[in-house]
C-alpha positions, -999 to +999 in steps of 0.1 A: +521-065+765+540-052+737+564-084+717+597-074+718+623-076+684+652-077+679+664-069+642+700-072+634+708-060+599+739-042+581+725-011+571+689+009+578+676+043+565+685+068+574+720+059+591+737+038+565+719+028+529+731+005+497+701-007+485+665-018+493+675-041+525+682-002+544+649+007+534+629-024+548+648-027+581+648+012+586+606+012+579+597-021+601+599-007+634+574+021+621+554-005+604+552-028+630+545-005+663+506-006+656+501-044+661+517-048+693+556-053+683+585-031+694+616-036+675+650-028+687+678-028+655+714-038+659+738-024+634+775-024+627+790+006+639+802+025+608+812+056+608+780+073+596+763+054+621+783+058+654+786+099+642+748+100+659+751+087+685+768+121+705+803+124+720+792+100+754+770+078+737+749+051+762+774+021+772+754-012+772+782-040+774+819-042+765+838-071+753+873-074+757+872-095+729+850-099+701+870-122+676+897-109+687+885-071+691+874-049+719+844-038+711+815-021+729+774-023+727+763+016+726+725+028+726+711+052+705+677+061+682+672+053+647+649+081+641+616+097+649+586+081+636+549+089+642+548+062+669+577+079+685+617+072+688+631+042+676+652+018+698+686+012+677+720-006+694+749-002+675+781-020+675+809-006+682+843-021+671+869+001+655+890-024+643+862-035+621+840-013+616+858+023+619+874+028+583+866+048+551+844+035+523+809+015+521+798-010+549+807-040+524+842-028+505+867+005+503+859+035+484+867+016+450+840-012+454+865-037+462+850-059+493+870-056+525+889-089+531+881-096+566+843-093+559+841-125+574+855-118+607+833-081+607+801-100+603+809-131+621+816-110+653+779-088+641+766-125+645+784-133+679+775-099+692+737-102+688+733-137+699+750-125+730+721-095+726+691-115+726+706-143+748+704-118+776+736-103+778+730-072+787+708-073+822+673-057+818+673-055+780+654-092+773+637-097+738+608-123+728+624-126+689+652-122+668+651-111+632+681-116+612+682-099+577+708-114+545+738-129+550+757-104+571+734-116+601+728-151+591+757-165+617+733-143+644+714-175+642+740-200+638+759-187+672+725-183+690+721-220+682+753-235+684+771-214+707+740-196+730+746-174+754+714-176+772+679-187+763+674-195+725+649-177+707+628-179+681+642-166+652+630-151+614+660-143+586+643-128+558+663-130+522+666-100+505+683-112+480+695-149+476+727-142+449+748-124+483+757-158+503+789-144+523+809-179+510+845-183+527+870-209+527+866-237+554+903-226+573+881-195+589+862-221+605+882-228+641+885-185+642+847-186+646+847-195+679+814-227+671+814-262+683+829-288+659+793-298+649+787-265+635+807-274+603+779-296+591+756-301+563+727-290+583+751-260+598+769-235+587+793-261+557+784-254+521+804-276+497+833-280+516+833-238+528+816-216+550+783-200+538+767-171+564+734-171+547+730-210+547+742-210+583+713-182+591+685-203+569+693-240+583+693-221+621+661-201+615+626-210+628+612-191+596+624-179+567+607-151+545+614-131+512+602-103+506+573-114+480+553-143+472+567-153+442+604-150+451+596-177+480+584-198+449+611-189+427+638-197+452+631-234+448+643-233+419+677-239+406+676-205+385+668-182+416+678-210+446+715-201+438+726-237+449+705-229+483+674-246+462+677-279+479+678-264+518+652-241+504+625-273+490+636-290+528+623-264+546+593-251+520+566-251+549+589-231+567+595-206+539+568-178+531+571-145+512+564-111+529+559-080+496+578-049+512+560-016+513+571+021+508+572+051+535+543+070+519+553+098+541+584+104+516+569+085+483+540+110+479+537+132+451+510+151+467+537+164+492+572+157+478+591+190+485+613+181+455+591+185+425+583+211+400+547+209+405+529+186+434+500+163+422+474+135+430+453+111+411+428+136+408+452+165+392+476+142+369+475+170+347+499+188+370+526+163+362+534+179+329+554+206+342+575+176+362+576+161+333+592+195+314+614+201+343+630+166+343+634+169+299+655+202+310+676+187+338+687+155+315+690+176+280+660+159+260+640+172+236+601+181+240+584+151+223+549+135+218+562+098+229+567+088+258+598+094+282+613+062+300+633+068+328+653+042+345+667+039+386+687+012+391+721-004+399+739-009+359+744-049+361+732-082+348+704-087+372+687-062+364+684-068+329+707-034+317+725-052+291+698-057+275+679-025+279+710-011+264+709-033+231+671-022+228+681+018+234+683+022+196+646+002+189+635+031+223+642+059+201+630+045+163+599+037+186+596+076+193+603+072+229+637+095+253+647+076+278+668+095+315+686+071+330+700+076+368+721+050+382+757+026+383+778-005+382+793-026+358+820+000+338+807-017+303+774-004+311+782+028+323+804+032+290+776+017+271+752+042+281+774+071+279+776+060+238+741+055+235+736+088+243+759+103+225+741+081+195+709+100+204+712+136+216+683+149+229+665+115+235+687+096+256+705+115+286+723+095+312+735+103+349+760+082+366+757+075+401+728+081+424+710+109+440+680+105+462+663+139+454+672+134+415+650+100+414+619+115+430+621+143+401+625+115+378+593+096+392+572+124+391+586+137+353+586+101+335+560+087+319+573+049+326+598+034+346+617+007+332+627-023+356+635-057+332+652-077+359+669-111+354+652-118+385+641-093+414+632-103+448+611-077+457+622-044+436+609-010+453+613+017+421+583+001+404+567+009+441+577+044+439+566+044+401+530+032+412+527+060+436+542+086+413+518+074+381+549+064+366+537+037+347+560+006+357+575-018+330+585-052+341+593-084+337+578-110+351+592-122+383+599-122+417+580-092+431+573-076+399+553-097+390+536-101+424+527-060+423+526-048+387+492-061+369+494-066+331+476-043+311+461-071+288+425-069+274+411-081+305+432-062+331+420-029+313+389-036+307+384-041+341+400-010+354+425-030+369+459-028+356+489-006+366+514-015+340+533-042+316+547-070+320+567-091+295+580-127+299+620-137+297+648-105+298+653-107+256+659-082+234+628-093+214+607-093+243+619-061+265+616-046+227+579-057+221+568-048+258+584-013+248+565-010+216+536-023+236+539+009+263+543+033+234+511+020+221+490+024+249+506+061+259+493+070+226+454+064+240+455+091+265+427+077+287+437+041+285+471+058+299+454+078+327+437+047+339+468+030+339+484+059+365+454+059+381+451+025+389+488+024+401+479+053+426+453+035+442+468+006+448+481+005+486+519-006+490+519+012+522+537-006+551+497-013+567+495-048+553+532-058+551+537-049+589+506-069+600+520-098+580+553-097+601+537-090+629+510-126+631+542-139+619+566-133+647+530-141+671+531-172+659+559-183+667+558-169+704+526-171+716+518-203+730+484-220+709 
């Protein structure tokens, strides 16, 4: 008999994306559906989300009120996958949820201010879910994802609506905490002993991810090494202490990619389609992509970079080592945005180096396959990255990935020292500490070995073989969630 998820999270491909957390939770009900799991996701009805549902969508439940809001329980499908439709509740709530912008802030970035309230009532509304609300709908787990469904956990155990559950919250990212002042406390609608240190109190506030980890049965990340890292007061982000309490509780889970869309053999948006066995093919990609960003033909190598512009991910200092790129005979395409300095940043640098430095603000799904499949190395020198996919993508893509060394990085990218080449085994380069001294050596360091062409092609070659396919990731989850409900 199948196990039966449910997976509450604020965004999923392909209804509502920010970042990599859309792409995990939209791919694990795929990924898990061969080992015995079916997963159900619960998401916030945004606009872009409640627009698929039809005109008379499914009515589940209705609460008059939900923090204060009416708010209904609708039924739906996130999508077609090869093992068929997948189950998706959304929650409907106007008064939260119904308003132009992101899911997180309005159309300038700037964070709604009763994001508490919208994903405190998220929280509410899926304990309810997987309490048994809703008659004939029963589930076996509940998977809570970040901090906008950490108080899922906190309500199902302070405040349960039915059976309690055995419960997973998985940390995408440990720097996004959801912190709010202590007065927002009564408004939640949770027991006076709720507002403890092993609850949902952190330093005298409210913290929704703390809340979700000190409720969980297990915690994951999403690699190895971040679950290390995280104990840490450099990655822990003043959660290190809860996270060392509960270490035998805490594991790390790498995420895969869709190879169904990440394949170059098939991509409908390149120049030229390619394998492992036809890499020659990706010079016209590579021409194509020189054209689109403005760069000159050249002998070095082109760098391209997909990311959100900001301090974790290590742009400030790529930008301070664009001038060293070029003397080093390198281009560079950049795709991507954030912090305005950056963006401006860029914009100069390329206006230093026309022809070798071309930049494109803002981001466009179909422009970073082209980019994949046209660069010769994708640069990704995070402060610290809990998973990362692009260096994924870049793998599959022979798009030699450039890292530094931690979090999943560092769990997925192998070195190309002496060793790691010599045995056939490494897919990239890795450099220690985001410095300009070291980002700029490990950039020398690519140049040099794109200059050996078949030291190069067994880099790419190496990348393509390696399988970050959902396979291994969704068994992992799946003797995970066994484990905790399936009586030894």
């Amino acid at each position: 008999m199948s196990l039966q998820v449910l997976s509450v999270a604020s965004e999923a491909v392909p209804l509502v994306k920010t970042g990599g957390l859309a792409d995990v939770v939209g791919a694990l009900p795929e990924a898990l559906a061969p080992h015995g799991v079916t997963m159900t996701t619960l998401l916030p009805g945004y606009p872009t989300v409640t627009a698929t549902l039809g005109k008379k969508p499914k009515v589940l439940h209705r609460w008059e009120s939900l923090l204060g809001e009416p708010a209904r329980l609708l039924a739906g499908q996130i999508g077609a996958g090869r093992n068929g439709e997948q189950a998706l509740l959304v929650l409907d709530a106007p008064g939260l949820y119904a308003r132009d912008g992101g899911p997180y802030g309005d159309a300038t970035g700037r964070d709604w201010g009763d994001n508490w309230k919208r994903f405190a009532a998220f929280g509410r509304a899926a304990a309810d879910v997987a309490g048994g609300v809703i008659k004939g709908l029963a589930f076996d787990l509940i998977h809570a994802h970040d901090w906008q469904a950490g108080m899922a956990l906190a309500y199902q155990r302070f405040a349960p609506a039915g059976p309690q559950l055995p419960s997973v919250i998985t940390i995408h990212n440990m720097a996004f905490q959801g912190h709010y002042g202590a007065d927002l406390f009564p408004a939640l609608g949770l027991p006076p002993q709720a507002m403890a240190i092993d609850g949902i109190e952190y330093h005298g506030g409210i913290s929704f991810l703390k809340a979700g980890l000190a409720s969980a049965s297990r915690i994951t990340t999403v690699s190895p090494t971040y679950a290390r890292e995280i104990r840490e007061p450099g990655f822990g982000m003043g959660l290190e202490g809860l996270i060392r309490a509960r270490a035998s509780d805490v594991s790390g889970i790498v995420n895969g990619i869709d190879t169904g869309v990440w394949n170059p053999a098939g991509d409908s948006e390149l120049k030229a389609a390619y394998s492992a066995k036809a890499l020659g093919k990706r010079a016209a990609n590579k021409r194509a992509l020189e054209a689109e960003f403005g760069l000159e033909k050249g002998d070095g190598p082109l760098f391209i970079v997909i990311s959100r512009l900001t301090w974790q991910k290590g742009m400030d200092v790529l930008l301070e080592a664009a001038d060293h790129l070029v003397g080093i005979g390198a281009r560079l395409a950049l795709l991507g945005s954030g912090d305005a300095a950056l963006e401006s940043g860029f914009h100069a640098a390329a206006a230093r180096h026309p022809g070798r430095i071309g930049v494109r603000i803002g981001y466009d799904e179909a422009l970073s396959h082209r980019m994949l499949a046209g660069g010769d190395a994708i640069l990704v020198p995070s402060r610290f990255e809990p998973c990362g996919l692009t260096q994924l993508y870049g793998l599959a893509y022979a798009c030699v990935p450039v890292v530094s060394r931690t979090g999943g990085l560092a769990d997925t990218v192998i070195d190309a020292n002496l060793a790691a080449r010599q045995a056939g085994v490494a897919t990239g380069v890795q450099f220690d500490g985001v410095r300009w001294q070291t980002l700029a050596d490990a950039l020398t360091r690519t140049v040099q070995l794109f200059g050996d062409p078949a030291a190069w092609r067994s880099l790419q070659r190496a990348g393509m073989r390696a399988d970050f396919s959902w396979s291994g990731s969704g068994l992992a989850y799946a003797d995970l969630y066994k484990s905790l409900t399936i009586a030894p």
